[in-house]
C-alpha positions as CSV (number, residue, x, y, z in Angstrom):
1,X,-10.6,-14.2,-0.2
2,X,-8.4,-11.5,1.1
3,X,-5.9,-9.9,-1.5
4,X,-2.2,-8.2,0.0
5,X,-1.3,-5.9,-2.7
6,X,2.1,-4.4,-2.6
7,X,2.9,-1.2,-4.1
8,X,6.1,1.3,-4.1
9,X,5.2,4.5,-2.9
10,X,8.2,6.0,-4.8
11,X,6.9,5.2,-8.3
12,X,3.2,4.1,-7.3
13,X,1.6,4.7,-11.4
14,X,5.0,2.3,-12.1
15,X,3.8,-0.1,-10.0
16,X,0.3,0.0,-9.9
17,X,-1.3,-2.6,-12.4
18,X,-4.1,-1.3,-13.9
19,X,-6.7,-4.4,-14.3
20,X,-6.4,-4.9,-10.5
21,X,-10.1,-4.1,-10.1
22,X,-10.8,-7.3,-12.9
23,X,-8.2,-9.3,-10.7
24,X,-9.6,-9.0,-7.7
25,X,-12.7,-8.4,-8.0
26,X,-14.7,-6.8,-4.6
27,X,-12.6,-8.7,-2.7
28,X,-11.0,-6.7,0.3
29,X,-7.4,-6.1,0.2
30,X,-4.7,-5.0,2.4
31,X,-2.4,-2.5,0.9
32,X,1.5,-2.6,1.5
33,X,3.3,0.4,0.6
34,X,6.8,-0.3,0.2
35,X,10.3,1.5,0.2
36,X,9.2,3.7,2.9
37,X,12.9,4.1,3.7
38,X,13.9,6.7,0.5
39,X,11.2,8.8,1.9
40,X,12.4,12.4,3.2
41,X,13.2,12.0,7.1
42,X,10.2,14.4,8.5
43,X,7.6,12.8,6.1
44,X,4.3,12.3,7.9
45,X,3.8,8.7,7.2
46,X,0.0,9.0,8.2
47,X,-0.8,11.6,5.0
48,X,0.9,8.7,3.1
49,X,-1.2,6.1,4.4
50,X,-4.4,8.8,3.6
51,X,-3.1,9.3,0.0
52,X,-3.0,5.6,-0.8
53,X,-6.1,4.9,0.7
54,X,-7.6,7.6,-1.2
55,X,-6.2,6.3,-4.8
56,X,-7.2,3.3,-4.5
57,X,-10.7,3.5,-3.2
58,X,-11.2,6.0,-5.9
59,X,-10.0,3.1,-8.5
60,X,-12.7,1.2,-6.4
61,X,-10.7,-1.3,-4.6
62,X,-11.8,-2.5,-0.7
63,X,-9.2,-1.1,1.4
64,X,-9.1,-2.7,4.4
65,X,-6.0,-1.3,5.8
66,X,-2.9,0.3,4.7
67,X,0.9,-0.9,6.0
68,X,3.9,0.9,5.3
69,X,7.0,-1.3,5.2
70,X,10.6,-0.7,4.3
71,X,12.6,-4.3,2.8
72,X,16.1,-2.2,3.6
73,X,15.3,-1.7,7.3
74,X,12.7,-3.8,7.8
75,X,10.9,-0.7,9.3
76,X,7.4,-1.8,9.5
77,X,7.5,-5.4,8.3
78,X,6.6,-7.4,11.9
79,X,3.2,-4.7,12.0
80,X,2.2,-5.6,8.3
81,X,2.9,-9.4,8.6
82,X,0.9,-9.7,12.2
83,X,-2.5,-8.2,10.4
């Protein structure tokens, strides 16, 4: 089983849920940070990719890769949906 887990990397403690790790299980999981688009201009979207990566595999999830997406300008969504 392979888990997508979508998150908002504006308010990521909002929407993290915190019994994902009981949900889940050891189950890999793709991570999809969203909202991408309220993020300053000159942001360095890698370091955000590194600092979800690091979160979660510190909450002991199985990252398997981390997307960045944007709903309002679809920024990213084609590269998340083709993994």
């Amino acid at each position: 089983c392979l888990a997508v887990y979508v998150v908002d990397v504006l308010d990521f403690n909002g929407s993290f849920i915190r019994r994902i790790r009981e949900i889940i299980g050891r189950n890999p999981v793709i991570i999809v940070g969203t909202k991408i688009d309220l993020l300053p201009p000159k942001t360095d979207m890698e370091l955000v990719k590194n600092w979800l990566l690091y979160i979660l595999r510190k909450k002991k999830l199985r990252v398997l890769e981390v997307k960045l997406v944007s709903n309002e300008t679809s920024k990213g969504i084609n590269h998340a949906v083709n993994s």
